[in-house]
TORNU-529980 format. One line per field, with one value per residue (C-alpha): residue number from 1; residue in one letter; x, y, z. Coordinates in Angstrom, 1 decimal. Layout:
N
seq <- NUM | ...;
type <- A | ...;
px <- X | ...;
py <- Y | ...;
pz <- Z | ...;
//
This chain:
125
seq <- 1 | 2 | 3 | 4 | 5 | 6 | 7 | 8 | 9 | 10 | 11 | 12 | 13 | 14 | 15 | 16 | 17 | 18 | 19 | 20 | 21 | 22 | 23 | 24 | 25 | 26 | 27 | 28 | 29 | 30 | 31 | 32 | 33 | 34 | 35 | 36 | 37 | 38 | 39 | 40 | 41 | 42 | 43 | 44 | 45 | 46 | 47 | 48 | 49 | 50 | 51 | 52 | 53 | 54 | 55 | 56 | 57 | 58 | 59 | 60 | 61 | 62 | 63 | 64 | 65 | 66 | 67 | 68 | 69 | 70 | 71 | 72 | 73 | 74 | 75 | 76 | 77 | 78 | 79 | 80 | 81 | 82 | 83 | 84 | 85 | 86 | 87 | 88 | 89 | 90 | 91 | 92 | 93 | 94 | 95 | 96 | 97 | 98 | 99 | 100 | 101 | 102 | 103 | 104 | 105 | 106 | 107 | 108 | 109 | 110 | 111 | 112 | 113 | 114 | 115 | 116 | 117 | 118 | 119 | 120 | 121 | 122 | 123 | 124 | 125;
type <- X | X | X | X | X | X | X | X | X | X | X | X | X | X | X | X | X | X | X | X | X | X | X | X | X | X | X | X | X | X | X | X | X | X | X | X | X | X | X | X | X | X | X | X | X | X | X | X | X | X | X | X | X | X | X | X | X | X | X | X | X | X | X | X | X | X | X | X | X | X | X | X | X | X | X | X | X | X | X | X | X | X | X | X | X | X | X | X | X | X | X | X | X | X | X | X | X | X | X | X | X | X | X | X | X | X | X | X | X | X | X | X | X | X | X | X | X | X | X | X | X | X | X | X | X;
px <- -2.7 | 0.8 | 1.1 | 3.9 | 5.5 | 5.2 | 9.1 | 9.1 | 6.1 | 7.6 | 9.8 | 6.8 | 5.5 | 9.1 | 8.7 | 12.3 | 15.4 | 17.1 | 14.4 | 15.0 | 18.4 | 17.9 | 15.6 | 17.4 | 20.4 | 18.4 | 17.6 | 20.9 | 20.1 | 18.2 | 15.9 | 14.6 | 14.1 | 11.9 | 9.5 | 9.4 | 8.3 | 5.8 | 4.5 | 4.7 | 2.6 | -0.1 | -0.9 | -2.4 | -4.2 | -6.0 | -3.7 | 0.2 | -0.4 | -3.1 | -0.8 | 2.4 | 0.0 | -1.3 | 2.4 | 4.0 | 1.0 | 2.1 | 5.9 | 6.3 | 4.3 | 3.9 | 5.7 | 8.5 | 7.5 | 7.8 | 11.6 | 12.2 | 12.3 | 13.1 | 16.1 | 17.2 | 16.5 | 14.0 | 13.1 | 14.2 | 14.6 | 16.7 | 16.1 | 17.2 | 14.7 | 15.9 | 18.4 | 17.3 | 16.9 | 13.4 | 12.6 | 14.7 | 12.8 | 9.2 | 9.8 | 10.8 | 7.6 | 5.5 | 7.2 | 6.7 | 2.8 | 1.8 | 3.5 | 4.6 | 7.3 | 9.9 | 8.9 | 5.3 | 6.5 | 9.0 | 5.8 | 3.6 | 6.4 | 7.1 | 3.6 | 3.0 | 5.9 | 4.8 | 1.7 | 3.5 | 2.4 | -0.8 | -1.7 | 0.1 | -1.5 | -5.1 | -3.9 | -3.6 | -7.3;
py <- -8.9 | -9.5 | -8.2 | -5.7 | -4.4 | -1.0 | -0.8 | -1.4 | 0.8 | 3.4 | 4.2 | 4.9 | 8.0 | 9.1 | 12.8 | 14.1 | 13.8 | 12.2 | 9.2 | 8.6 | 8.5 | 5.9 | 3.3 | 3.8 | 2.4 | -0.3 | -1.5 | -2.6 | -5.4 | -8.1 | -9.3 | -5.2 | -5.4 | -8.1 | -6.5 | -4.0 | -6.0 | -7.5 | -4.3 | -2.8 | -5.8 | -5.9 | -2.2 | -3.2 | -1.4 | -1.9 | -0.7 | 0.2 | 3.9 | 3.1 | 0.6 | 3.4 | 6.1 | 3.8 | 2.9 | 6.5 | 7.9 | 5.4 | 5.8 | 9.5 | 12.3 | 15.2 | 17.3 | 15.8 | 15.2 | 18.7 | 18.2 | 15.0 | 14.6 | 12.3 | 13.9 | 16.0 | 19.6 | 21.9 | 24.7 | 23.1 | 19.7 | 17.8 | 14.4 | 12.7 | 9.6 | 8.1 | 5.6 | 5.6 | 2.1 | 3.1 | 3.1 | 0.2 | -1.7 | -0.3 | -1.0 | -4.3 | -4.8 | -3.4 | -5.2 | -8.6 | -7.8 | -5.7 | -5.4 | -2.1 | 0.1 | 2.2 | 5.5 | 4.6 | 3.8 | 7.5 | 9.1 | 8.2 | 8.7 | 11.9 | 13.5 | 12.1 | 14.2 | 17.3 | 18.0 | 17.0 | 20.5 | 21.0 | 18.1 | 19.1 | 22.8 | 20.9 | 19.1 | 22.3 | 23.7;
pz <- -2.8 | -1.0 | 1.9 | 2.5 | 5.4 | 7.2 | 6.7 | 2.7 | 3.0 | 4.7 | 1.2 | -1.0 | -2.3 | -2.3 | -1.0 | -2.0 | -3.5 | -0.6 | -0.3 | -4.2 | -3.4 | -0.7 | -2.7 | -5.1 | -3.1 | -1.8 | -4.9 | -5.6 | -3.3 | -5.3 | -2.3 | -2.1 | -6.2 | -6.0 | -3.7 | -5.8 | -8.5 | -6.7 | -5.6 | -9.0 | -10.3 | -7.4 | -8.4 | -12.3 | -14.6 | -17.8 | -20.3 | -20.4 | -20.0 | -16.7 | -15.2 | -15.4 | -14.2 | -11.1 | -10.5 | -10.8 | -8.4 | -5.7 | -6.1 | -6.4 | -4.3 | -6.8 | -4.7 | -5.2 | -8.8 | -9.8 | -9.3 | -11.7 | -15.0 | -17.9 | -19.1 | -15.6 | -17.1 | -16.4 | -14.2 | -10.4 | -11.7 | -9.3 | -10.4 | -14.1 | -14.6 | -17.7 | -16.2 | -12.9 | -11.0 | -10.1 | -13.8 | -15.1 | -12.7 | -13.3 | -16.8 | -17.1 | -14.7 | -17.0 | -20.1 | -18.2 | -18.2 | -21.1 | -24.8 | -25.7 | -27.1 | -25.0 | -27.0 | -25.4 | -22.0 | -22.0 | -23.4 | -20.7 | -18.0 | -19.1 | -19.6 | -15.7 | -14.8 | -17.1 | -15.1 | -11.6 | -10.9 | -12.2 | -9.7 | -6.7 | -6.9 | -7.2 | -4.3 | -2.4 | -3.1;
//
C-alpha cells in the first residue's frame, strides 16, 4: 500500500463543511487529485457497492455525514454531493476498477448517506 503523508492524511474523514470545502479546493490541483486516486484505489473492496462503502467510511465521518446529501435537501443538509469534486473523482476511481452504472453508483452513495445517522448515534452508545 502507498504510503501517504500525515499532511494528506490530516484532510480525511472530513468532519465539517469547512474541511469539504477545503479538499475540495485542493483538488483543483492535479498533483492533490492523483493522491486521491491512489488513496481511493488502495482502499478496495469486493464489489462496487463494498468498494464505495469502504471509500465513503474513510472520506466522511458521519457526523458530518448527517449534513450531506446527494441532491443538497433535507432536514440540516449543508452539503450537495451530486457534482462535488470529491465524487467526480471517487467515481471515475471506481469506474477505472469495477463496471457499473451511474444509477448504481448514486444508489449506493445515497443509501450511505441515508443512514449517516443511524451510525453516528450507534457510534455514541
Amino acid at each position: 500500500m502507498p504510503d501517504f503523508d500525515s499532511t494528506f492524511m490530516a484532510n480525511w474523514p472530513m468532519k465539517n463543511e469547512q474541511m469539504f470545502l477545503n479538499v475540495s479546493k485542493c483538488l483543483l490541483e492535479d498533483s492533490f487529485v492523483s493522491l486521491v486516486e491512489n488513496w481511493f484505489m488502495s482502499i478496495g473492496g469486493n464489489s462496487v457497492k463494498d468498494n464505495l462503502k469502504r471509500v465513503l467510511v474513510n472520506i466522511f465521518s458521519n457526523e458530518f455525514a448527517i449534513h450531506c446529501s446527494w441532491t443538497g435537501r433535507g432536514k440540516d443538509v449543508t452539503t450537495k454531493l451530486c457534482d462535488s469534486k470529491i465524487v467526480i473523482v471517487l467515481k471515475r476511481c471506481i469506474k477505472n476498477q469495477k463496471e457499473y452504472s451511474d444509477a448504481l453508483f448514486e444508489s449506493c452513495l445515497a443509501d450511505w448517506f441515508r443512514y449517516a445517522t443511524t451510525r453516528h448515534k450507534r457510534s455514541l452508545d
